[in-house]
LUMMI-268336 format. One record per residue (C-alpha): residue number from 1; residue in three letters; y, x, z. Coordinates in Angstrom, 3 decimals, padded with zeros to 6 digits. Layout:
<atoms>
NUM,Ala,Y,X,Z
...
</atoms>
This chain:
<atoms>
1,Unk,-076.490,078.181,-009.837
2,Unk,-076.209,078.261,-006.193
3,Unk,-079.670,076.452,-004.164
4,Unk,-078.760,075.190,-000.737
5,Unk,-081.748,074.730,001.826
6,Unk,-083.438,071.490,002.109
7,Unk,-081.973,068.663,003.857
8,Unk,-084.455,065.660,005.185
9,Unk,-082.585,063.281,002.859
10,Unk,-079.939,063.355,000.310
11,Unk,-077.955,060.245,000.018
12,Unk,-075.915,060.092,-003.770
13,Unk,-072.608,057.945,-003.065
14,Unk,-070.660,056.862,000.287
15,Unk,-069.722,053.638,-000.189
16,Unk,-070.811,050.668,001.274
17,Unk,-074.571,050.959,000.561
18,Unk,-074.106,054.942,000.773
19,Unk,-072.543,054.791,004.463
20,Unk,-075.158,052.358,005.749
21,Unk,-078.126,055.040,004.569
22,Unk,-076.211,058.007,005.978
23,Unk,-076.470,055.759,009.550
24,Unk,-079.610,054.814,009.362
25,Unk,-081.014,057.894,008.225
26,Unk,-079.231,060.196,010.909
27,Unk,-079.824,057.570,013.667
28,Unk,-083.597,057.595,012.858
29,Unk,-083.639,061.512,013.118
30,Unk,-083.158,063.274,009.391
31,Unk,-080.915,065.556,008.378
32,Unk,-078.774,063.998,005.882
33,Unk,-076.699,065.522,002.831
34,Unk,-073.845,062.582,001.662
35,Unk,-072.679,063.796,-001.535
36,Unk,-069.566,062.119,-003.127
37,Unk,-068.170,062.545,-006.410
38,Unk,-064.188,061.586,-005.301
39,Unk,-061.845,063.179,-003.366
40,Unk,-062.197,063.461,000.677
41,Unk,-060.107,060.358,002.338
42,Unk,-059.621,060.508,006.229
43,Unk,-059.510,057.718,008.046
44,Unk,-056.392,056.469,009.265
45,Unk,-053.991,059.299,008.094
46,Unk,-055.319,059.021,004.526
47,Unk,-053.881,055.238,003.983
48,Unk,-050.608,056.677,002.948
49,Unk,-049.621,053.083,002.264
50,Unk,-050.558,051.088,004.968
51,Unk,-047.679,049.776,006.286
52,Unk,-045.106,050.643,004.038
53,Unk,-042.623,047.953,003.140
54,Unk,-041.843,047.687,-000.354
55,Unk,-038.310,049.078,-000.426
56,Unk,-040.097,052.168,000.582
57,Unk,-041.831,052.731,-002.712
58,Unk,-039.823,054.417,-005.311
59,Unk,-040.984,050.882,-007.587
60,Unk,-041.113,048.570,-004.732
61,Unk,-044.289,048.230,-004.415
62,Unk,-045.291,046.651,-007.739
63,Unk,-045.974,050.856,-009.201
64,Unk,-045.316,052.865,-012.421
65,Unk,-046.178,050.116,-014.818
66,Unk,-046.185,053.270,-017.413
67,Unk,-048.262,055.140,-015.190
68,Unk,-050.391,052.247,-014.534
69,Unk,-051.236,051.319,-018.091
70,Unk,-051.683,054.911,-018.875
71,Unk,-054.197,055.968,-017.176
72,Unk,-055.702,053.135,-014.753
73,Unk,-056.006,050.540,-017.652
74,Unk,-059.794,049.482,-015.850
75,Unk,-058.550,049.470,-012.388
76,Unk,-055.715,047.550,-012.862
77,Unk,-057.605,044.255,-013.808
78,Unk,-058.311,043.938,-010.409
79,Unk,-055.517,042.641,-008.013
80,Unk,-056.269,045.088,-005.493
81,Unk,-054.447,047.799,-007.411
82,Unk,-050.953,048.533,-006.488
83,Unk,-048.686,050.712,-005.455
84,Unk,-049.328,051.493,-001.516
85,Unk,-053.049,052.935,-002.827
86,Unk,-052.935,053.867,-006.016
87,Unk,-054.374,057.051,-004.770
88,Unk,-057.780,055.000,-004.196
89,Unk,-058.374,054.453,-007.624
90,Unk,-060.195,056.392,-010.561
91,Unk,-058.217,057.455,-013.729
92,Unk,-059.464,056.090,-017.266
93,Unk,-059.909,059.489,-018.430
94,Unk,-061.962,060.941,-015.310
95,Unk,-064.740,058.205,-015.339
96,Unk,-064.947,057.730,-019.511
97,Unk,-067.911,054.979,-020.359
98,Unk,-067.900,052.965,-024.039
99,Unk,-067.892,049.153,-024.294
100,Unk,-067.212,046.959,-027.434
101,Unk,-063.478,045.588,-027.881
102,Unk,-065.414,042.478,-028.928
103,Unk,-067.408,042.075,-025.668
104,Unk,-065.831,044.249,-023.329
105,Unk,-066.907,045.805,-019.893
106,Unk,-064.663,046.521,-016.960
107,Unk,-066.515,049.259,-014.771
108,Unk,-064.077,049.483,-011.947
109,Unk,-064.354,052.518,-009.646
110,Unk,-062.365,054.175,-007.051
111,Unk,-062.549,058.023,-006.359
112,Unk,-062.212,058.809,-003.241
113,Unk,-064.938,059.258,-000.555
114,Unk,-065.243,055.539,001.339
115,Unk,-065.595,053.940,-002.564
116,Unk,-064.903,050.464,-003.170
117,Unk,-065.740,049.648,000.812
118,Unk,-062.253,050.712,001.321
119,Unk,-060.643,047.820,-001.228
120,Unk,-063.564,044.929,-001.423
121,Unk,-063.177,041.435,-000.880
122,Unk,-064.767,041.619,002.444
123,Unk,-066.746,038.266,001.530
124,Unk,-070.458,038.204,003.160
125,Unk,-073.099,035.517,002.426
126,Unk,-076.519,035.630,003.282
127,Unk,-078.271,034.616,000.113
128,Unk,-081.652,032.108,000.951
129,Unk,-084.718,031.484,-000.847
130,Unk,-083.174,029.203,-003.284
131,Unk,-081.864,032.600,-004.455
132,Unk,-085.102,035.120,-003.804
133,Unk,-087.136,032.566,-005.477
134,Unk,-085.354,031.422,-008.384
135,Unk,-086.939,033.754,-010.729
136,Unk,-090.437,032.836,-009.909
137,Unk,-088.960,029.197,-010.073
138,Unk,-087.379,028.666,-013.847
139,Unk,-089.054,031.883,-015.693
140,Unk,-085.611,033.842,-015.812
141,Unk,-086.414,037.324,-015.117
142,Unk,-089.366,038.426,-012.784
143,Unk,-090.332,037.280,-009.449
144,Unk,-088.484,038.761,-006.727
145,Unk,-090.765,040.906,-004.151
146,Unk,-089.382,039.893,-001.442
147,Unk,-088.406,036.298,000.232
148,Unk,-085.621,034.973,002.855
149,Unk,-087.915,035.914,006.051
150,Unk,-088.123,039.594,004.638
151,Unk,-084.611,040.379,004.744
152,Unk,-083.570,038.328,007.400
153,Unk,-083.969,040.331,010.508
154,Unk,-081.806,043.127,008.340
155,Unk,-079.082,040.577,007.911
156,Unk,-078.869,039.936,011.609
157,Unk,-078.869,043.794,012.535
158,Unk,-076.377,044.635,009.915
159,Unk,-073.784,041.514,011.436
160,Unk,-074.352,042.428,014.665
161,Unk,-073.204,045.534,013.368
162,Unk,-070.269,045.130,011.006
163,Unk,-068.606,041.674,012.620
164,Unk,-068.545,039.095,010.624
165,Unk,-065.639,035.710,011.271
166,Unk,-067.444,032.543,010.274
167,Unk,-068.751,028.796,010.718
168,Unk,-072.372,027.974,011.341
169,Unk,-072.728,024.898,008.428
170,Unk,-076.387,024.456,008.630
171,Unk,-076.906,024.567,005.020
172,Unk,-080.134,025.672,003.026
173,Unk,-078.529,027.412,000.197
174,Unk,-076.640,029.372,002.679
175,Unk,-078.049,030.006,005.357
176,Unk,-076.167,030.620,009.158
177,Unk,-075.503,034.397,010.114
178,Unk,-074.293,036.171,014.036
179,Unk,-070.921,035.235,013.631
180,Unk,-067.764,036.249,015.446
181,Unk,-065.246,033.709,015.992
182,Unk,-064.006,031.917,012.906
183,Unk,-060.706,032.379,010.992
184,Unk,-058.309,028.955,010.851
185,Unk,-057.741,026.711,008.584
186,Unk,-054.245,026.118,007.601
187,Unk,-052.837,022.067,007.289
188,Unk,-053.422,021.837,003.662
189,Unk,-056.838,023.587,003.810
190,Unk,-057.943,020.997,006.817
191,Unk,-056.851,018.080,004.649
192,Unk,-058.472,019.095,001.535
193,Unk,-061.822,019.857,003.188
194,Unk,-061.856,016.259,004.976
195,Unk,-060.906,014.699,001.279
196,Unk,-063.058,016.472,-000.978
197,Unk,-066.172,015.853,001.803
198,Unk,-065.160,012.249,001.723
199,Unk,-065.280,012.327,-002.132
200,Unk,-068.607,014.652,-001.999
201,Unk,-070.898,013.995,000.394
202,Unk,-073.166,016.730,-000.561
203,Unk,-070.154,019.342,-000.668
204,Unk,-068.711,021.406,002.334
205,Unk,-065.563,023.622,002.331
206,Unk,-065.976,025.703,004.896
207,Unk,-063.984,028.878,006.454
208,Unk,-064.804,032.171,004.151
209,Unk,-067.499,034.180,005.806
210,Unk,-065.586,037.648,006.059
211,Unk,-066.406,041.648,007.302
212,Unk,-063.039,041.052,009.216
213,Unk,-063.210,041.173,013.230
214,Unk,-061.401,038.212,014.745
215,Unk,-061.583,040.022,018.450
216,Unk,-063.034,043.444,019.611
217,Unk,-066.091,044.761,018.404
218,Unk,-068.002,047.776,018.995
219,Unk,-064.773,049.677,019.771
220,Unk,-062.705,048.608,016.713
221,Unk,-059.825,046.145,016.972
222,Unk,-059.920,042.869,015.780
223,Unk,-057.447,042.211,012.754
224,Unk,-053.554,042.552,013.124
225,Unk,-053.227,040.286,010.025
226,Unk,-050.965,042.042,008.077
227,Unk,-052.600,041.229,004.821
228,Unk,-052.655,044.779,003.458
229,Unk,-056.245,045.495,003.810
230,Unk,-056.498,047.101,-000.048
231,Unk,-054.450,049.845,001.528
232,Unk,-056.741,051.028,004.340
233,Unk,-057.335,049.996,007.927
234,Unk,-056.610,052.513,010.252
235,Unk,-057.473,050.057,013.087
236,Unk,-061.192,049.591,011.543
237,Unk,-060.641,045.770,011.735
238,Unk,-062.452,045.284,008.976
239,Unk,-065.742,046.775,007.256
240,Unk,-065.575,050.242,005.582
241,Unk,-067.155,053.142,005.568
242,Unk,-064.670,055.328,007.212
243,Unk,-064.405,053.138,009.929
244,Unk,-068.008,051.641,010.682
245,Unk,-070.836,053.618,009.040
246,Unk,-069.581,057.033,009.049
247,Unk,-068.109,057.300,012.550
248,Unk,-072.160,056.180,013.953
249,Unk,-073.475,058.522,011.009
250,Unk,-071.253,061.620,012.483
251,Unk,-071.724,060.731,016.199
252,Unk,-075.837,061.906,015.545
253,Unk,-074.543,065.488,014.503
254,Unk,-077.171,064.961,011.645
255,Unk,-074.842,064.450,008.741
256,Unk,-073.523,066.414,006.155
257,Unk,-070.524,065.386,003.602
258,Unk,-069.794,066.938,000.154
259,Unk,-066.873,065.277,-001.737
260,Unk,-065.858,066.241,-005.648
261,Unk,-069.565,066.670,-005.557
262,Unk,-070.718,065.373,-009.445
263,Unk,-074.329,064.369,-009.488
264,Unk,-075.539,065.641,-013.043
265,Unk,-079.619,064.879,-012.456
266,Unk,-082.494,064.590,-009.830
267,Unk,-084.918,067.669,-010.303
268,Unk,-088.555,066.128,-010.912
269,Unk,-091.925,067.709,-009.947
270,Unk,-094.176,065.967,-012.399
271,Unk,-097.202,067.758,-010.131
272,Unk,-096.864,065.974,-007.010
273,Unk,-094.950,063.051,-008.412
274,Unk,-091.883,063.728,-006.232
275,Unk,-088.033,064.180,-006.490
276,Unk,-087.184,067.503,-005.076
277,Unk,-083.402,067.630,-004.816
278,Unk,-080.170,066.648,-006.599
279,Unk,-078.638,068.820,-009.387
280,Unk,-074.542,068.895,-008.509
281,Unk,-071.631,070.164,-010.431
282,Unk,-068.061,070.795,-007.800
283,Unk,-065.517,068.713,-009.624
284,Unk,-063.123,071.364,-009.003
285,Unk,-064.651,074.914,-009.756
286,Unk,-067.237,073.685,-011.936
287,Unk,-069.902,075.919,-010.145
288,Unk,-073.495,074.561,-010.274
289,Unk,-075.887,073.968,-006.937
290,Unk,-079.193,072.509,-005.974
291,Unk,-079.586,070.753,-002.869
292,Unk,-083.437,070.406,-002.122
293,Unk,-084.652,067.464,000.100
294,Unk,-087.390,065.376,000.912
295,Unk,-086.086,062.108,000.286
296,Unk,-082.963,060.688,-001.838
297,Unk,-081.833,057.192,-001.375
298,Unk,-079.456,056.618,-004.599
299,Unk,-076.437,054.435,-003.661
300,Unk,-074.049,055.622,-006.581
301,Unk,-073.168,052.161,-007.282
302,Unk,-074.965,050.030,-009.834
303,Unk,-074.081,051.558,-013.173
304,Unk,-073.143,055.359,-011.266
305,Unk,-076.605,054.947,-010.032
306,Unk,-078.436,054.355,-013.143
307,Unk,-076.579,057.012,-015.320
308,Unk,-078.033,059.566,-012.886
309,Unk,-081.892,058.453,-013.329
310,Unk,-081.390,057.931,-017.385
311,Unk,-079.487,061.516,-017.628
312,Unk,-082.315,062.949,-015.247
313,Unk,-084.626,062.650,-017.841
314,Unk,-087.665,065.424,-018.679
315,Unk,-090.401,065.793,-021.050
316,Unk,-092.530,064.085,-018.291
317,Unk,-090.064,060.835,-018.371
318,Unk,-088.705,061.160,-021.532
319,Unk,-086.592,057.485,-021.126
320,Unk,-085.472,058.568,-017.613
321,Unk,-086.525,059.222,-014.591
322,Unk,-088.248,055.717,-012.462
323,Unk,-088.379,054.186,-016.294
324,Unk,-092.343,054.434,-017.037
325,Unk,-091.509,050.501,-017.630
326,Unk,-088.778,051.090,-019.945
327,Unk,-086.190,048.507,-018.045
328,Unk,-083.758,051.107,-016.223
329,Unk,-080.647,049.847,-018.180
330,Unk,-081.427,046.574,-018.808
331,Unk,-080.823,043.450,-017.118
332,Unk,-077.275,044.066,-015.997
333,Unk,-075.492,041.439,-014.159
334,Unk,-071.916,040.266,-013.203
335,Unk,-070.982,036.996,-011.604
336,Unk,-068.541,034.408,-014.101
337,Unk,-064.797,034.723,-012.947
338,Unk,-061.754,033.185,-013.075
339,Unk,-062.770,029.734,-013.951
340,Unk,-061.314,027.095,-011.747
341,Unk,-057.873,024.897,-011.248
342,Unk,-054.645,025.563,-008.968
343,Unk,-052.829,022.207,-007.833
344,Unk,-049.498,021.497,-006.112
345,Unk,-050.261,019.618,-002.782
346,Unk,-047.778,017.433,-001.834
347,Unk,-047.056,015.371,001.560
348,Unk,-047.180,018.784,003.236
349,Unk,-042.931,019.822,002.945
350,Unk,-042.699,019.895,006.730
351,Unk,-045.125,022.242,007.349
352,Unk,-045.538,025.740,007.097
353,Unk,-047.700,028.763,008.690
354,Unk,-047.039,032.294,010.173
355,Unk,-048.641,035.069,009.568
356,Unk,-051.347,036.471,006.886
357,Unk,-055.114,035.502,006.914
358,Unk,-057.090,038.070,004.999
359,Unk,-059.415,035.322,004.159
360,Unk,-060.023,031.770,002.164
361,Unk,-061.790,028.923,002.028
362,Unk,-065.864,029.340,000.589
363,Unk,-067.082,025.865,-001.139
364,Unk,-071.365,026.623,-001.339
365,Unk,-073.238,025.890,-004.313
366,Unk,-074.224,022.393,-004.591
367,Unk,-075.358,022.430,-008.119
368,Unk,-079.302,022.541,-009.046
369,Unk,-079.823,022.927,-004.852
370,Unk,-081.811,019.244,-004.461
371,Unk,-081.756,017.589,-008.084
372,Unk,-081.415,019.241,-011.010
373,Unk,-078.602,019.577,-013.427
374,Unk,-079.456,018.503,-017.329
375,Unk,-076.982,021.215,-018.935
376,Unk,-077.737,024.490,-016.883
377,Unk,-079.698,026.601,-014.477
378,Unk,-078.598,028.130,-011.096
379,Unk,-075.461,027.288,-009.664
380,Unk,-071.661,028.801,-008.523
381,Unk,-069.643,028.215,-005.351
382,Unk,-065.749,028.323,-004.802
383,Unk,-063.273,030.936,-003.212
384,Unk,-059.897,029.456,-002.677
385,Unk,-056.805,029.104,-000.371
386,Unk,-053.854,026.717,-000.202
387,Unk,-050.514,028.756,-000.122
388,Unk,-046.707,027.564,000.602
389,Unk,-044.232,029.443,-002.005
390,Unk,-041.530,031.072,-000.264
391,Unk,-037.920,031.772,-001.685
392,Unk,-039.831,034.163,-003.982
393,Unk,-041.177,031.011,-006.488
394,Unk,-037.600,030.832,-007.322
395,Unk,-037.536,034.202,-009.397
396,Unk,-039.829,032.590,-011.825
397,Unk,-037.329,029.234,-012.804
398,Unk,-034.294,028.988,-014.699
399,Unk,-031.043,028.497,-013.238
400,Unk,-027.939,030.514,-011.811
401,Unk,-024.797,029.360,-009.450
402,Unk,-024.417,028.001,-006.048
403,Unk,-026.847,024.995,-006.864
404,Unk,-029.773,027.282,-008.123
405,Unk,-029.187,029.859,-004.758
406,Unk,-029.678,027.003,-002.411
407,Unk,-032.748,026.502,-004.126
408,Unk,-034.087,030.563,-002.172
409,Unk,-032.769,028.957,001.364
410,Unk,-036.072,026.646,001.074
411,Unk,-039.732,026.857,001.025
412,Unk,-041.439,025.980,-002.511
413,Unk,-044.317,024.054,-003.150
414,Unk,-047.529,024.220,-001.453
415,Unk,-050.228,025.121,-004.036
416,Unk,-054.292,025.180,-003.762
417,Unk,-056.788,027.283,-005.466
418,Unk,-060.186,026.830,-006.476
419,Unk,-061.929,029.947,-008.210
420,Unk,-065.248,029.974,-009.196
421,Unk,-068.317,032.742,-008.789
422,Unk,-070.719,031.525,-011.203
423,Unk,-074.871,032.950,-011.553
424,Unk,-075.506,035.151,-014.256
425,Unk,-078.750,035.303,-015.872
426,Unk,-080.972,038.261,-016.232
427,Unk,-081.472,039.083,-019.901
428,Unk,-082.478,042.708,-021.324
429,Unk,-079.828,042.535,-024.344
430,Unk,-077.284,043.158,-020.993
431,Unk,-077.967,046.670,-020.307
432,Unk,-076.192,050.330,-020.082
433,Unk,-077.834,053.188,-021.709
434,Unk,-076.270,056.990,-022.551
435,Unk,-074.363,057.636,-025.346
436,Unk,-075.779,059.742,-028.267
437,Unk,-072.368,060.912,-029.319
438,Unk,-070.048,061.258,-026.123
439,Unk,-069.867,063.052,-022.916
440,Unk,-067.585,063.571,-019.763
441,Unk,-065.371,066.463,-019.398
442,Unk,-068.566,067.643,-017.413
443,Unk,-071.053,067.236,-020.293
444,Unk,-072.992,064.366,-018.277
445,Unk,-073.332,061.728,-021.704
446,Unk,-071.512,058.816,-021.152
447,Unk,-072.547,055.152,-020.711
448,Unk,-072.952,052.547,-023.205
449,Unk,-072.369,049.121,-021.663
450,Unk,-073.196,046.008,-023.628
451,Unk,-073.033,042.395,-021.846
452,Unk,-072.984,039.346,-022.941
453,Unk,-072.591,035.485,-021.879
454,Unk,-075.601,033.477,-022.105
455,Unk,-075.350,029.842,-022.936
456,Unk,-076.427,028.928,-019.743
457,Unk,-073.240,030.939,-017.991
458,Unk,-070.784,029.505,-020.286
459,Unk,-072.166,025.941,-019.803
460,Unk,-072.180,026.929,-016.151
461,Unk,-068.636,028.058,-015.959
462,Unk,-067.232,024.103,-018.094
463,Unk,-068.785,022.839,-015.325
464,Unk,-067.260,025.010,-012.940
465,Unk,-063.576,024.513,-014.408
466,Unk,-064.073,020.394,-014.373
467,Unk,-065.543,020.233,-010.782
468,Unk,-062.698,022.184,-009.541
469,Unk,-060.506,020.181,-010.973
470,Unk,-061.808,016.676,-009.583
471,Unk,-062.122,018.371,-006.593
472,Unk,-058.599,019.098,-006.279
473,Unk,-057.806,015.576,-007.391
474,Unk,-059.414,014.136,-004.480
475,Unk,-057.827,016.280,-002.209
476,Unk,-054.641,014.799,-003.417
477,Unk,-053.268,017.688,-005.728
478,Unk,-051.180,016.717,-008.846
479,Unk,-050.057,018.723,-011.665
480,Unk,-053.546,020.463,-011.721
481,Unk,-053.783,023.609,-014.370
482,Unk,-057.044,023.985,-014.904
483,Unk,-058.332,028.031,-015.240
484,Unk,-060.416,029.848,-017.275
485,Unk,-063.311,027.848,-018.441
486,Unk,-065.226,030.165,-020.438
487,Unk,-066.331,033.244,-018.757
488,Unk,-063.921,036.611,-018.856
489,Unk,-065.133,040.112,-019.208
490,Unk,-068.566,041.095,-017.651
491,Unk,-066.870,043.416,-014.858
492,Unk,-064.276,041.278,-013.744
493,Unk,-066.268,040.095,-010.911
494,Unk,-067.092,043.798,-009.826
495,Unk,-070.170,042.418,-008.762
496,Unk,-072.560,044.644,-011.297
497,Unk,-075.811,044.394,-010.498
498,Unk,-079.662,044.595,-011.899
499,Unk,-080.003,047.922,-013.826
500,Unk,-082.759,049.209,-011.863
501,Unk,-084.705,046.090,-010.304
502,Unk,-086.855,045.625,-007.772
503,Unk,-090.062,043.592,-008.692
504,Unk,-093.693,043.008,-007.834
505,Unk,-095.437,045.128,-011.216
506,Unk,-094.437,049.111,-012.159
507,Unk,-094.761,047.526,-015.698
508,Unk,-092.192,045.387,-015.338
509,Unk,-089.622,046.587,-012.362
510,Unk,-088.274,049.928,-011.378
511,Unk,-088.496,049.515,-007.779
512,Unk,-090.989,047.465,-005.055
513,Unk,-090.121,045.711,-002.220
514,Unk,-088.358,048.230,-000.077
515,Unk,-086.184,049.654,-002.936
516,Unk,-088.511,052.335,-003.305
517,Unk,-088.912,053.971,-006.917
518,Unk,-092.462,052.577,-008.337
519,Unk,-093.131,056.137,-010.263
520,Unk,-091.727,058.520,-007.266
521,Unk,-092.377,058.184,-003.825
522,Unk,-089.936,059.582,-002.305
523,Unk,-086.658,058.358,-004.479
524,Unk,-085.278,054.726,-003.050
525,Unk,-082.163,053.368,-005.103
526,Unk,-080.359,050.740,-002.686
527,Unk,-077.152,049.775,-004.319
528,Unk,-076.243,046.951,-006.774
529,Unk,-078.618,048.469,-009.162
530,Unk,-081.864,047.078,-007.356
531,Unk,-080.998,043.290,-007.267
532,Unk,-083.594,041.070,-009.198
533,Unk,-081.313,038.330,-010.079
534,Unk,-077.188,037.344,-009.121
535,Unk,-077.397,034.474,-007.187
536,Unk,-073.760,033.141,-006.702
537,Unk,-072.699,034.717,-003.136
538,Unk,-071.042,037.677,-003.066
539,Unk,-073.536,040.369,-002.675
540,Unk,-072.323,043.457,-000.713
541,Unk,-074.188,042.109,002.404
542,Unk,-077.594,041.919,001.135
543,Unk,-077.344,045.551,-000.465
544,Unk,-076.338,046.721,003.417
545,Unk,-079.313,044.555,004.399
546,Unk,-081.550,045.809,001.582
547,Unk,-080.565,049.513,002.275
548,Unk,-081.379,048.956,005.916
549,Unk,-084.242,047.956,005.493
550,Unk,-085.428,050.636,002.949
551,Unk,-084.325,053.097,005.634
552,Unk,-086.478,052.346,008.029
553,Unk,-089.487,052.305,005.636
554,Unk,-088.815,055.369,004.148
555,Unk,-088.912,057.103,007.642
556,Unk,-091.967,055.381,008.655
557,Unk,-093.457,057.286,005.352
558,Unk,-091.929,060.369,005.609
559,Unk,-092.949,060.641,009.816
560,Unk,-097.065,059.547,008.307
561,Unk,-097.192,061.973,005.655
562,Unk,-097.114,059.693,002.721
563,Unk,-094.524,061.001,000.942
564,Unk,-095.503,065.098,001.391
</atoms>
């Protein structure tokens, strides 16, 4: 085994919680090691896809369905996953974890440096106290340590930041960030919103809040709208790693990247109490190393993340490493998804639109936000979009001849979707622990995921799947098909969260308020992992916010000697 010489801080993952740690880090003065367990992706000439057309694809862009199924069977749940960046995504076979066919667990991953902030939804909400307090509030989990005012000032330096297109609403539940100019409705979307408001007074459908730049910002271009951001953007129009965090990470001269870099374990000293460096197997040569350092800020992604402290296990921390309270594992989360309805909109033949919004339409929660509701706790907003078919809703009816070909010379039916992101509960019966029996090709044991739907979530997501459908009624839609209704597989969402949470007592939490590890000083775990409870927003912008934060607090330590 090879032993490289200390860096300042080692940070495990370069995604979107990864990249904002490697900034902060080098732009507060440490040396910094970003280790990555995929392959090396360069912005720009790296999005082999980008702007491809489909007849440039040997399978037109739809991919080797016997590829597909073969060997990205997780992956291709998601509708991110197609042709143009197939190389994005992780085999089956390279990331191997075990869930029950009866309650199944989607753990989608890419593997390629950048991670999943090269193909996410690009959705950012600010979550409020309605959300930080909840806990404290119903008895569901334990009390976040942290409120709205803590995290705030993080939310406005990460916008100011990343960009973010959006409304001001004025709303409690969700509260009003530094936004750039908002994205349009279109004529359907405009109608709807002034019909279901009429209908709802307490409901607002307002513009989704999205990491997309609607003019210049920082240097990066605002968005072409070609609606291929799963692909890559080589103009850095919208959030990534490769084009935001990294570039101000490498401009200090303070960072370091390893890719096909396979975090086995941290290395323990049970004397002082500390983490002393990262155990790491290449991917390719299968040659050990040790990289020593006097911090490491975890950001693996929520259940990456959590194998690494349960596999770094000793005689000193038997149940893994941060786990003197025995709840690394438990309390894993996922948002419901796929409840909902779709209607046709008519009234709106003459119209059209040009062009392709990388965005929706973001109903917040108005459930159990001023009065309660008798049949569940929490709440769940919408993500939606109204749509006009082109020629292309043709391939899916019957027909042939003259008659049925005129049909492709016109426009089909406008339709409008309303898709549900319901709260999940946290309960320790959802957790991920290592297998007994299995292990990678690397010998790193394998994760055993177990989640299941409370009866709160599935009462939550009836609701959820009727709302949306009396919403869409009073918008004027007809021949509504209502969606889902009970939740899908935990996964689905890929919002994971809650395996290693923050919380006020060591006894009862893994991590305080700045993300830092209750049992060792000097280890701070800032991805998905860390969250307390779900809330219903989309969470990618609190972990930036979180990791921010824990940044600048671990430096503050590290310059006063605390963490020698």
């Amino acid at each position: 085994m090879s032993s490289e010489s200390p860096y300042d801080a080692i940070v495990v993952g370069s995604g979107i919680s990864g990249g904002w740690a490697a900034k902060e880090l080098t732009e507060r003065g440490l040396r910094v090691l970003m280790l990555e367990r995929g392959r090396p992706l360069e912005h720009g000439s790296g999005y082999v896809g980008e702007h491809r057309a489909p007849w440039q694809f040997p399978f037109r862009g739809k991919g080797d369905r016997k590829l597909i199924d073969a060997h990205y069977g997780v992956s291709k749940s998601t509708a991110s996953v197609e042709e143009g960046n197939l190389q994005f995504w992780a085999r089956d076979e390279d990331i191997p974890y075990q869930s029950s066919s009866e309650q199944p667990f989607r753990w989608v991953r890419t593997d390629v440096f950048g991670g999943r902030s090269l193909v996410w939804g690009r959705q950012v909400y600010r979550w409020s106290d309605l959300d930080f307090e909840a806990n404290a509030q119903d008895g569901h989990g334990v009390d976040w340590p942290i409120r709205y005012g803590d995290i705030a000032p993080w939310y406005d330096h990460v916008e100011d930041f990343i960009g973010v297109s959006g409304r001001a609403e004025g709303l409690p539940q969700l509260p009003d960030g530094r936004f750039l100019p908002p994205m349009d409705f279109n004529c359907v979307e405009a109608a709807a919103k002034q019909r279901i408001e009429a209908a709802f007074p307490e409901r607002r459908m307002t513009i989704g809040r999205v990491a997309v730049l609607t003019r210049e910002h920082r240097g990066r271009a605002p968005c072409h709208y070609c609606l291929l951001c799963q692909r890559g953007c080589s103009t850095a129009s919208y959030f990534s790693t490769q084009g935001s965090t990294l570039p101000a990470a490498q401009q200090t001269g303070r960072l370091e990247v390893r890719t096909r870099a396979i975090v086995e374990k941290l290395a323990y000293d049970a004397k002082t109490r500390r983490v002393t460096g990262v155990h790491v197997i290449d991917a390719d040569s299968n040659e050990r190393h040790f990289f020593g350092a006097k911090l490491v800020f975890l950001c693996a992604s929520t259940l990456g993340s959590t194998q690494i402290l349960l596999n770094s296990r000793s005689e000193h921390a038997p149940n893994g490493l941060a786990n003197s309270s025995g709840v690394l594992g438990h309390h894993l989360m996922d948002h419901t998804f796929g409840t909902g309805a779709v209607a046709v909109m008519p009234g709106f033949e003459s119209t059209g639109y040009k062009g392709h919004r990388p965005n929706g339409t973001y109903i917040p929660r108005f459930r159990n936000v001023d009065e309660p509701h008798g049949e569940f706790t929490r709440g769940y907003g919408y993500q939606g979009m109204a749509i006009r078919f082109g020629w292309g809703a043709a391939l899916s009816q019957p027909g042939f001849g003259a008659e049925w070909k005129q049909t492709l010379t016109s426009p089909g039916p406008w339709l409008m979707l309303l898709a549900g992101f319901g709260e999940c509960l946290p309960n320790p019966v959802n957790r991920a622990r290592l297998s007994e029996t299995h292990r990678d090709r690397w010998g790193i044991p394998q994760l055993d995921i177990h989640m299941q739907w409370s009866d709160n979530e599935r009462a939550m997501c009836k609701d959820m799947q009727a709302e949306a459908i009396a919403m869409l009624k009073a918008a004027g839609g007809v021949n509504i098909i209502p969606l889902g209704g009970t939740p899908g597989p935990g996964g689905d969402a890929i919002h994971e969260m809650g395996t290693a949470r923050m919380g006020r007592n060591p006894r009862t939490s893994v991590l305080n308020g700045f993300n830092q590890a209750h049992d060792v000083a000097n280890l701070f775990v800032t991805d998905g992992s860390a969250m307390t409870s779900s809330a219903c927003q989309n969470p990618s912008i609190t972990y930036m916010a979180l990791t921010a934060r824990a940044c600048e607090y671990a430096v503050k330590e590290l310059e006063s000697g605390a963490l020698a």
